[in-house]
C-alpha positions, 0 to 999 in steps of 0.5 A: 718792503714798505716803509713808515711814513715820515710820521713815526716816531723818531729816537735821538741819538742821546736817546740811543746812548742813554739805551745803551748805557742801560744795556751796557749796566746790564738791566734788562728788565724792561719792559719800563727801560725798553720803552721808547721816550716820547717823540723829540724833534729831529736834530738833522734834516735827514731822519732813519726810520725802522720798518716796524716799532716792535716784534714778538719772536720764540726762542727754543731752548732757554735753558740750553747753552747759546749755542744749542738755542735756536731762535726765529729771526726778523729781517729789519730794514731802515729808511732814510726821510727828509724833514719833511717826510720825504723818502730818499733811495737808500743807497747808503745801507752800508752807513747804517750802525745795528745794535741790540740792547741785550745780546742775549735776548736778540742779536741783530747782524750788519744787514739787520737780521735779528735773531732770538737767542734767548727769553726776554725783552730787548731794543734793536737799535738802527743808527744812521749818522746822527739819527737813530730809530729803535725797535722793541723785540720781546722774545718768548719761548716756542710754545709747547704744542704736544707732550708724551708720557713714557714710563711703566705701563704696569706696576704692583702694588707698593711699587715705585717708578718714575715717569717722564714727560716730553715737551714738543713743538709743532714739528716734534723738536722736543723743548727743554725746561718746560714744566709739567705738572702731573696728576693721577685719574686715581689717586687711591690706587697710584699717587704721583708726584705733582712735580717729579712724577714720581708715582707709588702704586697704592691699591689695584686698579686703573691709572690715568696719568696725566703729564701737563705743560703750558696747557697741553696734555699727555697721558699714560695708562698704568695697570697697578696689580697686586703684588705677586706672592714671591714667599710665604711664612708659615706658623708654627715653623715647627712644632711638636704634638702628642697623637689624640692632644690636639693638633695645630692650625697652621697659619701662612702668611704670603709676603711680596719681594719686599718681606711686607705680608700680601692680604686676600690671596688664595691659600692651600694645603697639604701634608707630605705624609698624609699617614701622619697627619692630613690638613685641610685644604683651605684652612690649615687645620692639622688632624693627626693620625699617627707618630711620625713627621711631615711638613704642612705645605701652603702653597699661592701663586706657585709658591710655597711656605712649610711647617714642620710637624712632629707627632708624637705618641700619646698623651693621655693617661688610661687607667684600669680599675682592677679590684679585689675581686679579680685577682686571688692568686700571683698568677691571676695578678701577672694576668691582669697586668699582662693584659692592660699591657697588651691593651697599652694601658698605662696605670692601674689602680689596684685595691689593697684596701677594701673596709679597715683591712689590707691586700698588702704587707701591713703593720698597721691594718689586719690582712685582708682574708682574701690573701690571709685566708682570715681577717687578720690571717698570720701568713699572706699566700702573696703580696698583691700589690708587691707582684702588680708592681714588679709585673708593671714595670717601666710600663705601667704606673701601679696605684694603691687603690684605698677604700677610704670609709668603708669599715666593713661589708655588712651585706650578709651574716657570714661577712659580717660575722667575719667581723665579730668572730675574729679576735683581731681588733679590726678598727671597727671592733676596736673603736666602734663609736668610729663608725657612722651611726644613724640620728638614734646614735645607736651602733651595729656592725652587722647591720644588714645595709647596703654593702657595707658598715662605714666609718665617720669621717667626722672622727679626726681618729679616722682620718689620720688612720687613712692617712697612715695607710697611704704613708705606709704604702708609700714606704713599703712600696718605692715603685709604687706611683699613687694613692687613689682613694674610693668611698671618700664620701658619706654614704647618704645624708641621714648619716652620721650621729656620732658622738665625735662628729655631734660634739664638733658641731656643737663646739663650733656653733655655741653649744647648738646640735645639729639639725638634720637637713640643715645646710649648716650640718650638711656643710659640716659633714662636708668639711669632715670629708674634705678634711680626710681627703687633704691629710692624706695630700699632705702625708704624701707631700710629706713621704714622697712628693711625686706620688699621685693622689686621685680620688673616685668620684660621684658622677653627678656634681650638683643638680641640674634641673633637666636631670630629675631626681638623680642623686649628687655627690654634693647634696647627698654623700656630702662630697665636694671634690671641687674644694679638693682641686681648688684648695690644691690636695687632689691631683686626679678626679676620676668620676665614676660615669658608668652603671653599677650593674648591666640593669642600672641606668646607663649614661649613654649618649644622647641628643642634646647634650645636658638636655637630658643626663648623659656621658657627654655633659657629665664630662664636660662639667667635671672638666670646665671647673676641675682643669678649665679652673683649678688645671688638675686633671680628670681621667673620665670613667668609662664604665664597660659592664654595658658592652664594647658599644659604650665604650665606645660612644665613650671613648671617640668623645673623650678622644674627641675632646681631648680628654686628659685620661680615661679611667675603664671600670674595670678588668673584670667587667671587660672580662665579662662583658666586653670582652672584644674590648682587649682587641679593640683598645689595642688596635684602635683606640690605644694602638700607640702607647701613650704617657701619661701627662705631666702634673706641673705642680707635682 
């Protein structure tokens, strides 16, 4: 070992005590304290000199106890010189003092052996009789030279792991308490903790991690998944529908382990019973087909979620028409109501009304000739309308179908000498300024018109007689479930002149006659309709508040310009049924979409809804306003005079769309010209009795 020359720096013993008296106080934030002071003069002619002035070592493990550290070490030797530099053999080594300033830094042994124990500054101090030498050791930490990441190498999305990080030196000894810092390659898809490495799985992807210490790196590659499908919600949960009212769309929500709902996987379904309903396979539309229960199944990644449907039998309301003309005796009548059973039929109306007569038990209308054998005939062979109802039972609603206006048949002079030979006092008789009379004024109940003579809406007698007739029925009849009323309507608009319904006009409009074609007495008219039609509601109301009100009407509302010349309930009979449903006195439009004959003209489906006139557009436009607004409800006309095919069309449409009820004109038709009809309602489109739908406002 060489030695210094006799020119280094020297440390007094003074100095030494005042380096101790530092260590001893417990400061060892040097490096100011630890720095050697200045040369001073030897105070002896012999001096000891260190073999070096400073010293850098590492130490292991700071943060672990002093006796897990381990440290490198420095082998110091001293030298003895003269005042005048020279070297002396050293055989005095056992003479020599070691001292270290801060033990817990370096310690230092007899023979001069330093060992670093901890990170920090220290004097290592050599003393030889009276003279002393210091050496400055600073003490580092064994630098890191690799670090290893260890955690999962595959998360989902949401998870959270912890990774960890080893620090190494350059043989692999693992170093405690050195700080990492980590980061992310992807912070959208896996963020993590800069100081705990905790990380959170955010969106699918690959990860880099990256875990550095002292300038050195370690990654980590992470795979973040989606969540697996571990259940799946479906709505509804359970549910029940009518057959033919809609069906739902179910709806399925795969959720993770944690509950929290899992977005972009691939669904599909199925039903259990594919004879009560079939589902379609990516999209949860639910297409019922019979009563019955069965489950819509979604099924994702192996899992599975169910909603429970229960079909139920029909809701919708099937009417059929049954007129005077069907029927002449009790036998016939147990016929028809046997059929429409047959059918699953579900209401009728049936006509015990015909013009200011009765095909019922009255007091206050002459019996109709059809059952009395003349107007007003002492005896009924039968009451119609008391067999209809006791042949219906609990399965078919009877309605007391009213011609509302008509006074007479006026088609032929045998009927209309009906009329004038009887000696009852038909109303008409009676009250011939009731009846509607042309802009002449002059009255003629045996006018050869179309169908029938017709009494004036305008006259408040005639109204209230409606109204009575509906009361009477009502209380005469407990089974009976409604009132429909027919011929609600002026026949056209030369009509009428009557003085009652000229001197409202005049009443309200300061004296003025009405002027024909006018919107003013066209509204007037109107109002006298309405009118009728509201004071039968409100005698319902009155008698029996659960029984129905439905009223025929015009197939055509208003016009629509690609329709042509067709005539309108609104502009040209002066009906406004639309009034009716929105002032809440109607509780069933029944539009009248079918040909009066086998050579009218037919509203059959065609291309273009609503380019042309057709079926489908004239339901759809009853329907946005009469239930899409004013919720009352609308049973279709399905007219069979043209045939089974028709009716057909008709009926897939109105099933189609949901149709809240049809109503079939009428028995004798179908007798007569659908007569497959019977069958093929029965096996197909009415193969499940139905009920009919409830009236919340009833």
């Amino acid at each position: 070992m060489s030695l210094l020359s006799p020119s280094r720096r020297r440390t007094p013993v003074a100095l030494l005590a005042l380096v101790l008296l530092v260590a001893c106080n417990g400061d060892t934030s040097a490096p100011a304290v630890l720095a050697p002071a200045a040369p001073a003069a030897p105070l002896h002619e012999k001096s000891v000199e260190l073999s070096r002035a400073d010293a850098v070592l590492m130490v292991r493990s700071p943060p672990a106890p002093i006796g897990e550290r381990g440290g490198t070490t420095l082998q110091l030797d001293a030298g003895i010189f003269s005042k005048k530099g020279k070297s002396f053999p050293n055989k005095n080594e056992r003479f020599y003092e070691w001292v270290s300033s801060n033990p817990s830094v370096v310690t230092v042994d007899s023979t001069g052996l330093v060992s670093a124990v901890g990170v920090g500054d220290a004097l290592v101090i050599v003393d030889y009789k009276d003279a002393a030498d210091t050496l400055h050791v600073s003490v580092i930490p064994v630098p890191v030279a690799r670090v290893t990441v260890s955690g999962p190498d595959s998360l989902s999305v949401d998870d959270t792991a912890t990774y960890s990080a080893a620090t190494l030196d350059s043989v692999g000894e693992p170093l405690v308490g050195r700080a990492v810092r980590w980061s992310s390659s992807a912070p959208t898809a896996l963020v993590i903790g800069a100081d705990d490495g905790v990380a959170v799985a955010l969106a699918e992807g690959t990860v880099t991690i990256t875990a550095e210490s002292e300038g050195v790196e370690g990654t980590w590659l992470t795979k973040v998944w989606p969540q697996p499908v571990a259940s799946i919600d479906v709505s509804p949960s359970s549910v029940s529908v009518a057959l033919y009212r809609g069906a739902p769309t179910f709806t399925a929500t795969p959720r993770d382990r944690r509950g929290k709902a899992l977005t972009g996987r691939v669904l599909t379904w199925r039903s259990s019973d594919p004879a009560v309903f079939t589902i379609g396979g990516l999209t949860g539309v639910a297409t019922t087909l019979a009563p019955g229960a069965a489950d819509a199944i979604a099924e994702s990644e192996g899992k599975q979620g169910t909603g429970h449907l229960t079909v139920t039998n029909p809701v919708e309301a099937r009417v059929l028409w049954v007129t005077r003309f069907d029927f002449s005796t009790a036998a016939h009548v147990k016929t028809i109501i046997a059929k429409a059973k047959a059918a699953k039929f579900n209401a009728v109306y049936f006509q015990v009304r015909t013009s200011g007569d009765a095909l019922y038990k009255s007091t206050i209308e002459p019996c109709s000739p059809r059952v009395c054998g003349t107007l007003g005939g002492a005896a009924m062979s039968y009451d119609p309308l008391a067999t209809a109802i006791a042949e219906a039972g609990n399965d078919i609603e009877v309605h007391a179908w009213l011609n509302s206006m008509t006074a007479w048949i006026s088609g032929s002079t045998t009927t209309c000498n009906g009329l004038v030979a009887s000696p009852i006092l038909h109303l008409a008789k009676a009250h011939p300024e009731y009846v509607l009379t042309a802009s002449n004024g002059v009255v003629t109940l045996c006018a050869t018109t179309p169908e029938y003579i017709w009494f004036s809406p305008g006259v408040p007698q005639v109204r209230t007689q409606l109204a009575r007739v509906a009361s009477e029925l009502l209380r005469t009849y407990p089974g009976l479930k409604g009132i429909h009323l027919d011929r609600i309507r002026y026949p056209g608009t030369t009509w009428s002149y009557d003085a009652p319904s000229v001197n409202a006009y005049k009443a309200a409009n300061g004296g003025a006659a009405p002027v024909a074609g006018s919107v003013a007495w066209a509204d007037f008219r109107r109002g006298f309709v309405n009118a009728a039609v509201k004071e039968v509601y409100d005698t319902i109301q009155a008698v029996r508040p659960a029984a129905v009100l439905s009223a025929a009407i015009w197939p055509i509302y208003k016009a629509v310009p690609k329709w042509g010349g067709t005539s309108k309930g609104y502009d040209d009979y002066f009906q406004d049924p639309r009034a009716w449903t929105a002032g809440g006195y109607l509780d069933v439009a029944a539009p009248m979409t079918y040909p009066a004959s086998t050579g009218s003209a037919s509203y059959v489906v065609k291309p273009n809804v609503c380019d042309f006139l057709d079926w489908e557009c004239l339901f759809d436009d009853h329907r946005a306003v009469i239930e899409g607004r004013d919720h009352r409800h609308v049973y279709i006309g399905v007219g069979a005079i043209k045939g089974w095919a028709e009716m057909d069309r008709q009926i897939a449409i109105a099933r189609r769309d949901g149709a809240t009820g049809i109503s079939v004109y009428s028995y004798g038709t179908m007798e007569a010209n659908s007569p497959t009809a019977w069958a093929n309602l029965a096996n197909g489109y009415f193969k499940y009795p139905a009920t009919i739908p409830a009236m919340p406002w009833k």
